[in-house]
N, C-alpha and C positions, 0 to 999 in steps of 0.2 A: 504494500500500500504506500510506501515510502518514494516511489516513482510516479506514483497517479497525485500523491498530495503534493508534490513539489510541481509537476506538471501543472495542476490547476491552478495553485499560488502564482507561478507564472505569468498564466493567462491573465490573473484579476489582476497582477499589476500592473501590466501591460495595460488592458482598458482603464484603469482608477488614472495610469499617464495620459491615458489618449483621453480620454473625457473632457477636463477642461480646455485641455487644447483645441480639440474640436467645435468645443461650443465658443473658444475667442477666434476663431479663423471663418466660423461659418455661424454663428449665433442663431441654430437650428435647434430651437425646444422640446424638437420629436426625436433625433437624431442621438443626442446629450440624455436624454430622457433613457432611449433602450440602451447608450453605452453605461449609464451607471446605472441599470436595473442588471444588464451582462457581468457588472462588476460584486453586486449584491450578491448576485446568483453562486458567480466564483467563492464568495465567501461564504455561503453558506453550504455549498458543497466541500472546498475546501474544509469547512469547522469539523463536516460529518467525517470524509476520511480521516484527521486526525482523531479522532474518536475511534471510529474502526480500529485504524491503526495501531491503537494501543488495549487494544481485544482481542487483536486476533493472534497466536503465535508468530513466528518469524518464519518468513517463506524465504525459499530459496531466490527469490527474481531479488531478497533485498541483500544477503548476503553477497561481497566482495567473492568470497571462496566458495559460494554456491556451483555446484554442479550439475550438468542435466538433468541427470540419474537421480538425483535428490526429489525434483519433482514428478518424478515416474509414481504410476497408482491409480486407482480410480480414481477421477475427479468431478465426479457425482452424474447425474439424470440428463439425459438430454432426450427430448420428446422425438420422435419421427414424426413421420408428414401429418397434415391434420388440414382439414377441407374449415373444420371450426371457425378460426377467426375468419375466413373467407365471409362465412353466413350473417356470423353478427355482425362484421362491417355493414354487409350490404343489409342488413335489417335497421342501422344507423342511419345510412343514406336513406331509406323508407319515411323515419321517420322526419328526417328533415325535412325531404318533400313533402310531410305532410304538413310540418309548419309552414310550409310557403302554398300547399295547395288547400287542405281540407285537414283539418281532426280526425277526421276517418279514416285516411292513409299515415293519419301518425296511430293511432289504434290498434292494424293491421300491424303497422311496423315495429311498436312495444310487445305485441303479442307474438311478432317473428322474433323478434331480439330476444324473449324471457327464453324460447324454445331453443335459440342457438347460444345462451349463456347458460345454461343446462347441460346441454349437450357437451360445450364446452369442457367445464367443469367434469362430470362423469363418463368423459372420452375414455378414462383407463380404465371404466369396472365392466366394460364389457368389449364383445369384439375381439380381433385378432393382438388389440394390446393390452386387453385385458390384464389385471395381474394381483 
């Protein structure tokens, strides 16, 4: 975590530099507005990896004398294919069309989205990934 918190710390100082400069060369309210909400953002991601950081053991990516071989093992669950987020996206797209057309196609659309965040969800207890 010692490579992603330095990384990030980086970036926010980078923008917290660019910020005011930006807003004395172009005195854009919109512009200055997202470079120091970009800058918030770094800091409070940055706060969490420091946090992390100091929970979790020491991994090899931080050790100087770290080895490949060190990180060899399982390293945990990775899902195979899945049509899922496919359906609730487009049951999302439904219902914003319904906000723009009718309540009754946003209805339709909550009622496809409940069926495809189900599905979602208990993708693993059955079927051929069952487990």
């Amino acid at each position: 975590m010692k490579a992603e918190l330095w990384t990030i710390i980086a970036v926010g100082v980078f923008f917290a530099l660019i910020a005011p400069i930006y807003w004395v060369l172009t005195s854009d309210p919109t512009g200055t507005t997202a470079l120091v909400m970009t800058t918030l953002l770094c800091v409070v991601l940055g706060f969490y990896l420091a946090i992390v950081a100091g929970q979790i053991p020491e991994r090899p990516e931080d050790r100087s004398d770290g080895e490949i071989i060190d990180g060899a093992g399982e390293l945990g669950f990775f899902p195979p294919y899945s049509w899922w987020p496919l359906w609730t996206a487009s049951a999302f797209g439904v219902c914003m069309l319904g906000i723009v057309f009718g309540w009754w196609l946003f209805i339709i659309g909550a009622v496809l989205g409940a069926v495809a965040v189900v599905g979602w969800i208990f993708e693993y207890y059955r079927g051929i990934h069952a487990h």
